[in-house]
C-alpha positions as CSV (number, residue, x, y, z in Angstrom):
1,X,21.9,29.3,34.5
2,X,18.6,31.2,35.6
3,X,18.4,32.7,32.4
4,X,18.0,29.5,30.5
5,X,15.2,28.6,33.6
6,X,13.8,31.6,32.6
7,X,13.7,31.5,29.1
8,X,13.5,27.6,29.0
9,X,15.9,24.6,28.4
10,X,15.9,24.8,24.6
11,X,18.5,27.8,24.7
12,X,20.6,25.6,27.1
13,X,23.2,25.0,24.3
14,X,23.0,29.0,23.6
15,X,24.4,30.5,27.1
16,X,26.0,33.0,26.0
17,X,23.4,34.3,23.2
18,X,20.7,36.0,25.5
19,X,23.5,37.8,27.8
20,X,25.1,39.1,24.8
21,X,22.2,40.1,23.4
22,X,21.2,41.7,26.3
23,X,24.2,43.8,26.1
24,X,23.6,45.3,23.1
25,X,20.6,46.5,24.3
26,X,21.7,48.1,26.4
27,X,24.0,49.6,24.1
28,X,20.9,50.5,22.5
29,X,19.3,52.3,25.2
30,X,20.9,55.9,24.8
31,X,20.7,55.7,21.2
32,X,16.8,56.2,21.3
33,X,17.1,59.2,24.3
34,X,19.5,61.1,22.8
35,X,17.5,60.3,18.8
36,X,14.7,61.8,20.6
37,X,16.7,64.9,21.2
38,X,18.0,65.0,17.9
39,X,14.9,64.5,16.2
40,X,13.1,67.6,18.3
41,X,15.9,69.9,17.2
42,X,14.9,69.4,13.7
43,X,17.5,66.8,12.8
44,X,15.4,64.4,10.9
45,X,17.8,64.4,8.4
46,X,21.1,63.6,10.3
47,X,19.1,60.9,12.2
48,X,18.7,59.4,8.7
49,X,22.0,59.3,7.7
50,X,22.9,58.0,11.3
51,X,20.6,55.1,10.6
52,X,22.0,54.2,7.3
53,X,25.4,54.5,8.7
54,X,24.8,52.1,11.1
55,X,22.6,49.3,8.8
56,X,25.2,49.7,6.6
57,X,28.0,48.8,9.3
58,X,25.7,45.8,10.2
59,X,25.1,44.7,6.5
60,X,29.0,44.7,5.9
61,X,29.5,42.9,8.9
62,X,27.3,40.5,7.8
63,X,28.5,40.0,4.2
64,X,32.1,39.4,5.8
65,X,31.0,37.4,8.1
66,X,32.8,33.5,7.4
67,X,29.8,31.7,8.6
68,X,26.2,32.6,9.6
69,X,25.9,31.5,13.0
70,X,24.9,33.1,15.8
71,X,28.4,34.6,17.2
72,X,28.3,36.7,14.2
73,X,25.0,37.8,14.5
74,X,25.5,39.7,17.8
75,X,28.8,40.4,16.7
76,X,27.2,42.0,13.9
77,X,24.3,43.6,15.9
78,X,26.9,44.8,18.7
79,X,29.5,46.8,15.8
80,X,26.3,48.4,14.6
81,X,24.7,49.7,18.1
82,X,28.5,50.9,18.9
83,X,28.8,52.9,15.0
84,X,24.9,54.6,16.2
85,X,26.1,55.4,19.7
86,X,29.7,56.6,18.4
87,X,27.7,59.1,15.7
88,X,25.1,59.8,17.9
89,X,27.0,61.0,21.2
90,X,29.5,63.1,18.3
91,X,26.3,65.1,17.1
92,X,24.7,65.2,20.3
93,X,27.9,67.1,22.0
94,X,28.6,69.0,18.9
95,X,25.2,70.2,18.8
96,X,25.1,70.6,22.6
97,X,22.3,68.5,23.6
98,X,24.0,66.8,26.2
Protein backbone atom coordinates (compact mmCIF):
# COMPACT_ATOMS: atom_id res chain seq x y z
CA UNK A 1 0.00 0.00 0.00
CA UNK A 2 2.71 2.90 0.45
CA UNK A 3 4.21 1.94 -2.55
CA UNK A 4 1.25 2.66 -4.77
CA UNK A 5 1.01 6.24 -2.44
CA UNK A 6 4.27 6.61 -3.53
CA UNK A 7 4.26 5.88 -6.97
CA UNK A 8 0.50 6.96 -7.41
CA UNK A 9 -3.00 5.30 -7.61
CA UNK A 10 -2.74 4.35 -11.26
CA UNK A 11 -0.50 1.24 -10.36
CA UNK A 12 -3.10 0.26 -7.76
CA UNK A 13 -4.35 -2.69 -9.87
CA UNK A 14 -0.41 -3.55 -10.32
CA UNK A 15 0.65 -4.48 -6.54
CA UNK A 16 2.71 -6.77 -7.08
CA UNK A 17 4.65 -5.34 -10.27
CA UNK A 18 6.95 -2.61 -8.51
CA UNK A 19 7.93 -5.13 -5.53
CA UNK A 20 8.92 -7.68 -8.02
CA UNK A 21 10.59 -5.50 -9.91
CA UNK A 22 12.37 -4.29 -7.20
CA UNK A 23 13.63 -7.62 -6.56
CA UNK A 24 15.25 -8.13 -9.55
CA UNK A 25 17.21 -5.24 -8.98
CA UNK A 26 18.39 -6.15 -6.58
CA UNK A 27 19.37 -9.21 -8.15
CA UNK A 28 20.97 -6.96 -10.39
CA UNK A 29 23.06 -5.19 -7.93
CA UNK A 30 26.19 -7.65 -7.73
CA UNK A 31 26.13 -8.24 -11.25
CA UNK A 32 27.51 -4.64 -12.04
CA UNK A 33 30.37 -4.93 -8.81
CA UNK A 34 31.56 -7.99 -9.68
CA UNK A 35 31.40 -6.91 -13.97
CA UNK A 36 33.50 -4.12 -12.84
CA UNK A 37 35.95 -6.64 -11.56
CA UNK A 38 35.86 -8.68 -14.42
CA UNK A 39 36.07 -6.01 -16.82
CA UNK A 40 39.51 -4.57 -14.97
CA UNK A 41 41.06 -8.00 -15.28
CA UNK A 42 40.87 -7.75 -18.98
CA UNK A 43 37.81 -9.83 -19.45
CA UNK A 44 36.01 -7.75 -21.88
CA UNK A 45 35.38 -10.62 -23.77
CA UNK A 46 33.78 -13.10 -21.24
CA UNK A 47 31.69 -10.07 -20.09
CA UNK A 48 30.34 -10.17 -23.66
CA UNK A 49 29.48 -13.48 -23.84
CA UNK A 50 27.90 -13.22 -20.28
CA UNK A 51 25.70 -10.54 -21.62
CA UNK A 52 24.50 -12.45 -24.56
CA UNK A 53 24.00 -15.35 -22.45
CA UNK A 54 21.79 -13.64 -20.46
CA UNK A 55 19.63 -11.54 -23.35
CA UNK A 56 19.42 -14.55 -24.92
CA UNK A 57 17.84 -16.34 -21.69
CA UNK A 58 15.46 -13.23 -21.56
CA UNK A 59 14.53 -13.35 -25.38
CA UNK A 60 13.58 -17.15 -25.10
CA UNK A 61 11.74 -16.47 -22.12
CA UNK A 62 9.92 -14.11 -23.88
CA UNK A 63 9.24 -16.01 -27.12
CA UNK A 64 7.74 -18.90 -24.80
CA UNK A 65 5.97 -16.81 -22.94
CA UNK A 66 1.79 -17.78 -23.50
CA UNK A 67 0.77 -14.26 -23.17
CA UNK A 68 2.54 -10.75 -22.93
CA UNK A 69 1.46 -9.44 -19.78
CA UNK A 70 3.25 -8.21 -17.15
CA UNK A 71 3.80 -11.50 -14.90
CA UNK A 72 5.91 -12.68 -17.75
CA UNK A 73 7.81 -9.74 -18.14
CA UNK A 74 9.49 -9.87 -14.62
CA UNK A 75 9.37 -13.38 -14.89
CA UNK A 76 11.38 -12.93 -17.86
CA UNK A 77 13.54 -10.08 -16.46
CA UNK A 78 14.08 -12.13 -13.07
CA UNK A 79 15.40 -15.78 -15.12
CA UNK A 80 17.72 -13.38 -16.94
CA UNK A 81 19.38 -11.37 -13.83
CA UNK A 82 19.61 -14.99 -12.06
CA UNK A 83 21.48 -16.68 -15.69
CA UNK A 84 24.05 -13.15 -15.30
CA UNK A 85 24.50 -13.61 -11.51
CA UNK A 86 24.77 -17.62 -11.86
CA UNK A 87 27.79 -16.93 -14.80
CA UNK A 88 29.06 -14.12 -13.23
CA UNK A 89 29.70 -15.39 -9.45
CA UNK A 90 31.22 -18.92 -11.57
CA UNK A 91 33.88 -16.69 -13.32
CA UNK A 92 34.37 -14.46 -10.60
CA UNK A 93 35.43 -17.53 -8.07
CA UNK A 94 37.14 -19.31 -10.75
CA UNK A 95 39.11 -16.42 -11.59
CA UNK A 96 39.47 -15.58 -7.83
CA UNK A 97 38.09 -12.13 -7.69
CA UNK A 98 35.97 -12.78 -4.91
Amino acid sequence: PWLIRLYGSQYSSFAYVIPAFLAVAALNAPINTIGNAIVAKNGQLHWLWFSCISFISLMACLIIAPATTTFWAIFAHGVAALTMLTVVLIHAKRKRLI
